[in-house]
C-alpha positions, 0 to 999 in steps of 0.5 A, spaced: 863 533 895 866 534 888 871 529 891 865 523 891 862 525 884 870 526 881 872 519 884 864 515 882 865 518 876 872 515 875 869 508 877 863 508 872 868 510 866 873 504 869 866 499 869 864 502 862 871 500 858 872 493 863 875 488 857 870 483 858 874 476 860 878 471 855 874 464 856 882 461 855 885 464 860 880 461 866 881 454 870 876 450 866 871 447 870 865 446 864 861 440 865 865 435 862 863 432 854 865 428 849 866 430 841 867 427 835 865 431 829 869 431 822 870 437 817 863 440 821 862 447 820 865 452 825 858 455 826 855 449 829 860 446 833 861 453 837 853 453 837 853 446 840 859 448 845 855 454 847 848 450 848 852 444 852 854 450 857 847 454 858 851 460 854 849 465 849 854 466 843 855 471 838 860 470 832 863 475 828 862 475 821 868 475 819 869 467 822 868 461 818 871 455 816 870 448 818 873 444 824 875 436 825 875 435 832 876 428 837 875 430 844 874 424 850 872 427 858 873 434 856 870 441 859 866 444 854 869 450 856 876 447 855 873 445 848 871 451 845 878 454 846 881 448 843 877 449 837 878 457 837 885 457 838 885 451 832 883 458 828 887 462 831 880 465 834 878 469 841 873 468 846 871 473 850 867 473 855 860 478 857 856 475 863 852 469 860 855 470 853 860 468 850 863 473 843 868 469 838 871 474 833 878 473 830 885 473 835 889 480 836 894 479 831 890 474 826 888 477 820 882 479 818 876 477 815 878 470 818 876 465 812 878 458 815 879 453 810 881 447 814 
């Protein structure tokens, strides 16, 4: 019986310290969209990603800046990563909702101000 318990609760600590995944690091398979924004603010054009793929967003604090951007025909998912990796930014995944905080190794805060 302790051998049940020992191995049931070793996987509700392993469920519980599960990364959430990397949106960047997955096949692309969003729908398909086309964006042309200049010098748009970093804020809004995660949001309208996150509207166009039917996901909720969280963005750090400490993410900020402005994006220039010239997409045709492309997944929105692959989208978003472009525009993240443009400021060095990473996009986790937690269910239907998608956490923007500054990449492992970036420096914080991340004021981008391109």
């Amino acid at each position: 019986m302790r051998v049940v318990i020992v191995c049931l609760g070793l996987l509700a600590v392993t469920a519980a310290t599960a990364r959430a995944d990397d949106l960047c690091t997955r096949a692309h398979h969003g729908a398909a969209i086309d964006l042309d924004v200049k010098d748009a603010d970093l804020h809004d054009v995660l949001r309208l990603l996150a509207d166009v793929g039917h996901v909720n967003l969280v963005v750090a604090d400490t993410v900020a800046g402005k994006v220039t951007v010239k997409l045709t025909h492309v997944p929105w998912d692959a989208a978003a990563c472009a525009v993240a990796a443009s400021h060095q930014l990473a996009i986790d995944v937690d269910g239907n909702i998608l956490m923007v905080t500054p990449a492992a190794g970036s420096r914080t805060p991340h004021r981008a101000g391109r």
